[in-house]
Legacy VTK file of the C-alpha trace (Angstrom):
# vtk DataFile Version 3.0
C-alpha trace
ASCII
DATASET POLYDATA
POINTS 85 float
27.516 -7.413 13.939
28.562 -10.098 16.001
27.733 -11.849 19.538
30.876 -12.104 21.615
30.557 -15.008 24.414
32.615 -13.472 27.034
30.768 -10.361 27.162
27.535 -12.272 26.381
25.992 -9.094 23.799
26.692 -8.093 20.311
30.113 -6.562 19.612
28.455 -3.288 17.579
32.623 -0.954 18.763
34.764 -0.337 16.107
37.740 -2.523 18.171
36.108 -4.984 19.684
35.142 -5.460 23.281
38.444 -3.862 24.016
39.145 -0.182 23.908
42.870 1.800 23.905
42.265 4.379 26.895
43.558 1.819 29.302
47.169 1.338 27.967
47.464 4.810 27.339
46.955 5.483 30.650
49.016 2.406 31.700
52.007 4.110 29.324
51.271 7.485 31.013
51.659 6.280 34.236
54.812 4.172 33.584
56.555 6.966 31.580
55.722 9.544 34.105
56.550 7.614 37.328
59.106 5.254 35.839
60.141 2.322 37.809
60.958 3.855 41.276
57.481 5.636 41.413
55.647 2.652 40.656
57.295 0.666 43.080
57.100 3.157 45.659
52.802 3.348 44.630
53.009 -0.581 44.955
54.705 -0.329 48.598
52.003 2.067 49.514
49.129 0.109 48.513
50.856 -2.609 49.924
50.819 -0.580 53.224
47.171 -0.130 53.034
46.041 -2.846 52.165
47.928 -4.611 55.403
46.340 -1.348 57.411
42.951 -2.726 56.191
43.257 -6.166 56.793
44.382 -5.517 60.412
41.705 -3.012 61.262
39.175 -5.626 59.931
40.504 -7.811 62.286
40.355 -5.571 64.642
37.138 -4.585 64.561
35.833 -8.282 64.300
35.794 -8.493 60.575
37.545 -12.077 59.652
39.886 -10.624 56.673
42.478 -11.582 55.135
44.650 -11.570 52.213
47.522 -13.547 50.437
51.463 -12.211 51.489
52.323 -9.560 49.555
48.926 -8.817 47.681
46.412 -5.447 47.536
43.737 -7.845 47.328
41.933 -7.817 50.949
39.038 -10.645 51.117
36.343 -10.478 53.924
33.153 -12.018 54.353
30.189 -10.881 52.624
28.121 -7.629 54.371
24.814 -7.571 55.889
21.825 -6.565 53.748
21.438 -3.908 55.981
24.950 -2.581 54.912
24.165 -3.022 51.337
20.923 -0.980 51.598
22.457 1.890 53.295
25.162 1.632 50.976
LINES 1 86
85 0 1 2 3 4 5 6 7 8 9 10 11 12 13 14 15 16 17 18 19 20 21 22 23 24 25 26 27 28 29 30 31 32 33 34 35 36 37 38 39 40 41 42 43 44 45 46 47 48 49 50 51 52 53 54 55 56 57 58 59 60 61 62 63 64 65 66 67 68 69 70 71 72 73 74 75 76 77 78 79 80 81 82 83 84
């Protein structure tokens, strides 16, 4: 057994810290949406996350996010929030 630094605990799997599920699934999706499906999930989640980061606004949440990414950044919540939550 070894300790791994970027995971910061003993490595005790068979492949490392890394596992295969997640670029089988990656594979799955690509061979069962092929290009056009994945670019019409990307223009979707696009979508959304531009619906998000305007109804932030909106609402009187300061969000915002880089052109063109999913990524929508907004200030941290309330500890009320993350109690209920």
């Amino acid at each position: 057994m070894r300790t791994i630094d970027y995971i910061g605990s003993s490595d005790t799997s068979l492949s490392g810290s890394r596992n295969a599920y997640t670029p089988i699934v990656l594979w799955y999706a690509i061979r069962s949406l092929g290009i056009g499906g994945i670019k019409g999930t990307f223009r979707q989640c696009e979508q959304l996350a531009a619906y998000a980061d305007e109804e932030l606004n909106a609402h009187g949440v300061r969000a915002w996010r880089n052109p063109d990414a999913l990524t929508v950044v907004f200030p941290p919540v309330g500890e009320c929030i993350k109690t209920k939550w």
